[in-house]
N, C-alpha and C positions, 0 to 999 in steps of 0.2 A: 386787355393784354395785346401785344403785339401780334399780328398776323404775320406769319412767313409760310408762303408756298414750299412746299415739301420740295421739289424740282429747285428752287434757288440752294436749298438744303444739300441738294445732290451734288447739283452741279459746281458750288464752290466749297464743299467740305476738302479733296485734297491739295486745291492752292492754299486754305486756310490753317491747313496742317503745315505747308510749305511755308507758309510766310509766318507763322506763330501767332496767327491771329486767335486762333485754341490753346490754351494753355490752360496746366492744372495750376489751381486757385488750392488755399492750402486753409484748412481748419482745424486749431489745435483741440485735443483731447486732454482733461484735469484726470487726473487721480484725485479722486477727491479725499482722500487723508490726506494728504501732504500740500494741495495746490498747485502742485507742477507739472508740466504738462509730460505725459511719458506716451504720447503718441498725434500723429495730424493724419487727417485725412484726405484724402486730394481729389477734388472736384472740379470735373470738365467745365470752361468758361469761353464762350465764342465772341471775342469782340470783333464785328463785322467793320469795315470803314464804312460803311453807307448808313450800313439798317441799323448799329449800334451793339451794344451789347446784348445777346439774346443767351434769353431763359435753356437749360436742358433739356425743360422739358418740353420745347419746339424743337428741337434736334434728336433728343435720345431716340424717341420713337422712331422717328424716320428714317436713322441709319443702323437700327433691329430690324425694320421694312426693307432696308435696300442690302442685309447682307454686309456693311461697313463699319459695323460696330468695331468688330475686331480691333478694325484698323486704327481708332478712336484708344481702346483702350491701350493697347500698346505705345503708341504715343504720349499718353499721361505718366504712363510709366516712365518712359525716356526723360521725360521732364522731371520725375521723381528724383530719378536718378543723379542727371544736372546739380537738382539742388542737392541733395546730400553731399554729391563731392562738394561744392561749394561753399558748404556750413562744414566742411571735415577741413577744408583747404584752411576757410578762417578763423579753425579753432574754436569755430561753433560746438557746444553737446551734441551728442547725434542723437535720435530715437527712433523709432521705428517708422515709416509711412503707410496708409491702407489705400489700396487703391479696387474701386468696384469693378468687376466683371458681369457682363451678361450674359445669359445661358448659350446665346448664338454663338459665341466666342467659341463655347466647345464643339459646335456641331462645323464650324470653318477651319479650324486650323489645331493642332496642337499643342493649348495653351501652355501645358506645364516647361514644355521645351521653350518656348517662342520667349516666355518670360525669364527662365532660364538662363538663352543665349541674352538677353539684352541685358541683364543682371551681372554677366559673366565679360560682356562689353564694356561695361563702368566701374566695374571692378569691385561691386556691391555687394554683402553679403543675403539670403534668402530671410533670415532673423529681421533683414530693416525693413522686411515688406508683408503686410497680411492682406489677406483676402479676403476684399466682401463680396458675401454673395445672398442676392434674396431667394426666399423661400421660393418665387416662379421657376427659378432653373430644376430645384428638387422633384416637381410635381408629376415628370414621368420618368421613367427606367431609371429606377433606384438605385438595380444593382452595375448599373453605369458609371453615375456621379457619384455613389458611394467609392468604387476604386479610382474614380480619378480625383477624388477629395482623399483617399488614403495614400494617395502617392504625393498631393502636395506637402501632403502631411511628415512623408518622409523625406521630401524635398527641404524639409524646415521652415515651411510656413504658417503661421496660424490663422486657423480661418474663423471669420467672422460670418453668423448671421444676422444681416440684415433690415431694418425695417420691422423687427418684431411685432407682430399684433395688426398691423396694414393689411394683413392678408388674410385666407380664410381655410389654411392648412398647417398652422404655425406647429400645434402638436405633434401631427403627426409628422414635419419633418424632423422639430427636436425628438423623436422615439429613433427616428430610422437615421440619424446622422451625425457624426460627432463633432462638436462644435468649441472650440473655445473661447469662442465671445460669444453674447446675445445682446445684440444693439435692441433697445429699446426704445420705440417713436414716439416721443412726446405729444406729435400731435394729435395721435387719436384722444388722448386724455387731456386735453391742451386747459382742459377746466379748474386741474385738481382737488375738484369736490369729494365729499368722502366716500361715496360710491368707487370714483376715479385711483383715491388711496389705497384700497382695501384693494384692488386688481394687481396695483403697481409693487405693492409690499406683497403679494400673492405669486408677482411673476419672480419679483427678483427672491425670496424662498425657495420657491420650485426650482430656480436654476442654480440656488446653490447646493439646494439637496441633490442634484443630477451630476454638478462640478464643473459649471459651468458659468466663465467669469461675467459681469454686467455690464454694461454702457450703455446711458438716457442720451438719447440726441436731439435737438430741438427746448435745450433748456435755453428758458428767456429769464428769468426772474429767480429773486432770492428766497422767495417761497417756495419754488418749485429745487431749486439746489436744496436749501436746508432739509428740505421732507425726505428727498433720496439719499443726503448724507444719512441722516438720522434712520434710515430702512435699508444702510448697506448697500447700494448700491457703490459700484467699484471706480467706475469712471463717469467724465460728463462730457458734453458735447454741445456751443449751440451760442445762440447771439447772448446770452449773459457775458461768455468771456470774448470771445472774438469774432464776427463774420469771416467769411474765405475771404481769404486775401493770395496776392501773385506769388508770386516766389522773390523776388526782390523787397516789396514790403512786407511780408515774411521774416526773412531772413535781418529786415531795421528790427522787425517786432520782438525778436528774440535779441537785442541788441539793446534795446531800447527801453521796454516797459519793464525789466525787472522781473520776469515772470522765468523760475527757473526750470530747468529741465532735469529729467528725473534719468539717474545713472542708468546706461541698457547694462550693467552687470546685478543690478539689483534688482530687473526684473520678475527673476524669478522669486525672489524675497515678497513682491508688493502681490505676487500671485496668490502665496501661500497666506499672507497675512488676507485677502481678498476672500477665502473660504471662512472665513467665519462667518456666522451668520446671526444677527444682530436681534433678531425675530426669534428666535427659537427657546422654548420653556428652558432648553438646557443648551446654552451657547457653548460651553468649552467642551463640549461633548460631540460624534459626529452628527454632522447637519440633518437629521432626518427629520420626517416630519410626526411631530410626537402628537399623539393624539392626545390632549387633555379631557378631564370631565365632562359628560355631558355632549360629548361629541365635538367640542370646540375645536380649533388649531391654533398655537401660539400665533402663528405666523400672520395671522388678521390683525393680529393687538401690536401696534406702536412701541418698542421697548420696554417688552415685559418682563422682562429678566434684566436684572443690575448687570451689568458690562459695561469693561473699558478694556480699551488698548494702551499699551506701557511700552513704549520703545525705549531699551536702555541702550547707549553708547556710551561705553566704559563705564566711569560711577557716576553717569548721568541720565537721568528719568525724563522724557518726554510722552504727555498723556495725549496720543492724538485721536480721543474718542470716548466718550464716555456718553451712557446715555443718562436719562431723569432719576431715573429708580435707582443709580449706582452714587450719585449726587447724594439725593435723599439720604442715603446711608454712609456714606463720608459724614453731612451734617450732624448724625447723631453719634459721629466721634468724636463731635465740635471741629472737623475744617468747615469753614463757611463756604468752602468751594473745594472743585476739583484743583486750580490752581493751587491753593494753601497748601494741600496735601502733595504735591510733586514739588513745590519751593521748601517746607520741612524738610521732604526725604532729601532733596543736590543739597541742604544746607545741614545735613546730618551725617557725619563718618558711617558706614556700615556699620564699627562695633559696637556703636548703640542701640542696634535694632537686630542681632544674629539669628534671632529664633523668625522674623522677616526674610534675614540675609541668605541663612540656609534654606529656606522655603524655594524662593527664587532661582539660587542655585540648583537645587534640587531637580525643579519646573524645563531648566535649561539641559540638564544634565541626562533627561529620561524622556521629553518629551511627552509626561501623561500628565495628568491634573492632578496636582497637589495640593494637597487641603490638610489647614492647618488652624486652630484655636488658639485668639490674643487676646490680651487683654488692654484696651487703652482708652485714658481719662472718664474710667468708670463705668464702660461700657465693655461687655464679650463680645465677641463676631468671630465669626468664621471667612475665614480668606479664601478662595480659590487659585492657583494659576495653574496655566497653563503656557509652554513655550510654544508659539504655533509658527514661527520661523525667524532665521540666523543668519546672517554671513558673520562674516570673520572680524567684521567691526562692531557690529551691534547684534541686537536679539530684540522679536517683539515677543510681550506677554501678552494673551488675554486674561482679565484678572475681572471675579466676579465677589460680592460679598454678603455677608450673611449678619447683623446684628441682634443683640438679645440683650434688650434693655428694661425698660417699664413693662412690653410685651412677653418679657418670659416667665414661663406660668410659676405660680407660686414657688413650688416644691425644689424647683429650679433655683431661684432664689434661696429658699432658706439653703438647699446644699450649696452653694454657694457660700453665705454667712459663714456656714459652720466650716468647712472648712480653712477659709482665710482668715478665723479669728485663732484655728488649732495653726496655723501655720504663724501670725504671728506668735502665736505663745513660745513657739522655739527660741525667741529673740530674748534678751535678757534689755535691750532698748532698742527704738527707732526714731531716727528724727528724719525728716525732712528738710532739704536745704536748695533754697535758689541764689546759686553767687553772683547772677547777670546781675540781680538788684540787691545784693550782699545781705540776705535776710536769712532767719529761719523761719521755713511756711509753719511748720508744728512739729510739737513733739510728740510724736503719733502712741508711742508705748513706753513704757520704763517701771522695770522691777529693781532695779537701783536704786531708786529714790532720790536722784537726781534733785537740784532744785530746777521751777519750773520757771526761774529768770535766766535761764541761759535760752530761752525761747522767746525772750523781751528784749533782745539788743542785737544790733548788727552780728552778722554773720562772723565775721572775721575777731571783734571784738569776744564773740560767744564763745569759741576757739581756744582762743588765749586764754582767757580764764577757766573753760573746762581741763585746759593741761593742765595748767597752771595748780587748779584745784585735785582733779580725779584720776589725774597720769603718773605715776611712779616717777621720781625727777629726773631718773639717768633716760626717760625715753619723751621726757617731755619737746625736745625739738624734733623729736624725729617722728611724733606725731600731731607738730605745727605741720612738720616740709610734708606729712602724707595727706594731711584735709587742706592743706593749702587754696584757698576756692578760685583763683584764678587762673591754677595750672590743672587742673583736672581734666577739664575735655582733650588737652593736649594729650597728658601724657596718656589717657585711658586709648586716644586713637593712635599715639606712637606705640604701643604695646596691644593693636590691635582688636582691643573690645572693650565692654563697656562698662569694667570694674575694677576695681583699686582694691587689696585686699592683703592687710598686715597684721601682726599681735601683737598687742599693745598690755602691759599690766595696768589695769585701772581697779578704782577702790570700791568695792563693795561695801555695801549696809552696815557691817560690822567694824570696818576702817582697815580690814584688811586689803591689800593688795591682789589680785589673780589676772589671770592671761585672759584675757578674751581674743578670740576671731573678731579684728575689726574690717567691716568691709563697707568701700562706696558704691554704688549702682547711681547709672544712670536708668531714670526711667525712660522706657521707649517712648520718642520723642517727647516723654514728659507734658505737659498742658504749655508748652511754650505759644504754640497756635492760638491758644487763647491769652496771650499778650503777657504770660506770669512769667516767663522767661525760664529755663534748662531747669531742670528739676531734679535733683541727687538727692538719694537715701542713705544715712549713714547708721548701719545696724552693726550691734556689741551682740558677742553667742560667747557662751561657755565654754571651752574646750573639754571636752571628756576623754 
């Protein structure tokens, strides 16, 4: 590593300030549900004309030794500044910047003011700038740095800790301080062995049982992103997406690569969906730390509870999270994926699914956890949601799930049996019908007597000849235009749910004529996911 005398450090830190030979160098922050980046960080950079570019950490020290920091960090600031107006000027997104402080900063000047005025200089709001600070500035007179961290606090900034884990008081500053971030340093665990997992999925737990948001900094690799997606963590930082860069190639980078920026009005939205906590036995419930049997804690075990996220905007489903165990149990509703299952739902009107629709609604409506019992393609489960935040255009869910299949113990079953074979019995017929492929799937019941060749030929042809044969003749077209099979989904979603429902006189066993209740259902999404295409039930009831 380069050598630089401290004394060169001294003596040309304020022409280097003067000429811009120090400039903040800029490193974006991901949210990692979305991929966009909703914050940068800005990082001191000294290119010297002789000595070249030098490291921070041959300068930070020595101007914490000479009393000069101060001057260092207000100047990043100023360049903060610079660039925002000039990504505001080009139409750039804006988002927030973090810019580091050192503890010397408080003990020379008046930070809160000093930042303040030069804030109020550029014309910036407090919102576009957070505070980092390491755990070293905490470690004496608490009740110091506690009121001047509650007064940035009122000033509108949020502050960040630091370097989490690099140090060797991290606890006890998170007990004595309120924080709402906790940067996380990748490289003490730079290994990710599972020693290294069980700490990292242990820190980001603890901070969200406390309420206190994440950031991994120091991410290289797509192993070490995926592990922290998948253990909740909130944000990322680090050479996988970008090294620091100047503020001119910065500003190509956000021009350039595609890489979008996350709205500063939705902030608080990406906060709220940020507390949940992906670890936990009981996710849609508050974060705490549940003790299970035995003494265990969810929060060791890798997604142990089924969870996903569902962000809906308008009648449209986006799943941005789910974990293994929530997979698993989609499979045994036969989706082969999480995808399947959100391409059904945008490819399904609501009122084919109401007793879903109201659930959701409900979730959105009250904010508690909603739980409610389905039934679909032959499988029970139990749904969870929960609305855990909203703005005015969309809403996320957490949504958790519960199946009872081959696993559900006996007794369960037979009550099951018994009563879906008393509940057919009210029906006087049922058939089943798929018009995508213009068939009848079966003729499920019939105390009519029916012949069982209207179950043997195309759908439409079947139709025709059951009016023809067992419909009274003054209602025989008007019960072609109601089973009509390629107007059905239509009209069931122009009349907003997911049933057709007329009286028809059809012929009884004796060759008499009487009224039946005829009605179509759509079954909820029906077994179309397994490739049999929309699934209608056309049931005949007596009228009493």
């Amino acid at each position: 590593m380069l050598h630089i005398d401290e004394q060169f450090i001294v003596d040309n830190f304020d022409s280097a300030l003067a000429s811009g030979a120090i400039r903040a160098y800029y490193q974006p922050v991901i949210r990692t549900l979305t991929e966009k980046i909703c914050s940068v960080e800005a990082l001191a950079r000294w290119q010297d004309p002789v000595m070249g570019l030098l490291s921070p950490f041959l300068f930070i020290n020595v101007l914490e030794k000479y009393r000069l920091i101060h001057k260092l960090d207000l100047y990043i600031l100023e360049n903060i500044c610079v660039t925002y107006n000039e990504m505001k000027e080009k139409g750039l997104p804006l988002h927030p910047f973090s810019i580091n402080l050192s503890r010397l900063d408080f003990d020379e000047i008046d930070m809160l003011k000093a930042i303040s005025d030069i804030l109020r200089k550029y014309n910036v709001p407090s919102k576009a700038i957070h505070i980092e600070i390491t755990e070293s500035v905490m470690l004496d007179n608490t009740a110091y740095f506690r009121r001047i961290f509650d007064s940035f606090h009122d000033a509108g900034f949020a502050i960040f800790m630091d370097d989490f884990g690099s140090g060797y008081s991290s606890l006890n500053v998170l007990k004595d301080y309120s924080f709402d971030v906790l940067k996380i340093d990748m490289r003490f665990l730079s290994d990710i062995g599972s020693r290294s997992k069980k700490i990292l999925a242990s820190v980001v737990n603890m901070a969200k049982a406390i309420g206190i948001h994440t950031l991994a900094e120091g991410v290289e690799t797509k192993e070490q992103k995926t592990f922290l997606r998948n253990i909740g963590c909130e944000m990322l930082q680090g050479y996988y997406y970008a090294k620091p860069m100047d503020g001119n190639l910065y500003v190509e980078y956000l021009t350039e690569t595609g890489f979008k920026v996350e709205d500063p009005d939705e902030h608080h939205y990406w906060n709220e969906v940020g507390q949940i906590n992906f670890l936990s036995p009981d996710p849609l419930n508050e974060n705490d730390f549940v003790e299970a049997e035995n003494g265990d804690y969810g929060f060791i075990r890798e997604n142990s509870a089924p969870i996903a996220l569902i962000e809906q905007t308008g009648n449209t489903v986006e799943m941005l999270y789910h974990n293994q165990a929530y997979e698993a149990n989609l499979q045994k509703l036969g989706f082969p994926s999480a995808d399947a299952m959100v391409k059904a739902i945008n490819e399904t009107e609501a009122a084919y699914y109401p007793n879903m629709d109201e659930q959701i609604k409900s979730s959105i409506i009250t904010g508690n956890v909603i739980k409610e019992d389905h039934f679909l393609n032959g499988v029970y489960f139990t749904y969870f949601t929960k609305c855990i935040a909203q703005t005015d255009k969309k809403v996320m869910l957490a949504a958790s799930i519960q199946t009872y299949g081959s696993d559900v113990d006996m007794s369960s079953n037979e009550m099951f049996d018994t009563y879906s074979r008393a509940l057919i019995d009210t029906y006087d017929h049922i058939t089943l019908m798929d018009p995508s492929h213009n068939r009848v799937t079966a003729r499920v019941y019939s105390k009519q007597g029916y012949s069982p060749d209207y179950s043997n030929m195309p759908l439409d042809e079947s139709l025709r000849r059951f009016a023809n044969a067992e419909v009274i003749e003054e209602e025989k077209e008007a019960f072609l235009a109601f089973t009509d099979p390629p107007t059905l989904r239509d009209r069931m979603a122009s009349k907003g749910r997911r049933f057709l429902q007329q009286t028809f006189s059809v012929k009884c066993p004796d060759g008499s004529f009487k009224p039946k209740d005829t009605r179509i259902t759509k079954l909820y999404l029906g077994v179309e996911i397994n490739g049999t295409g929309e699934l209608f039930m056309l049931t005949m009831q007596s009228i009493t």
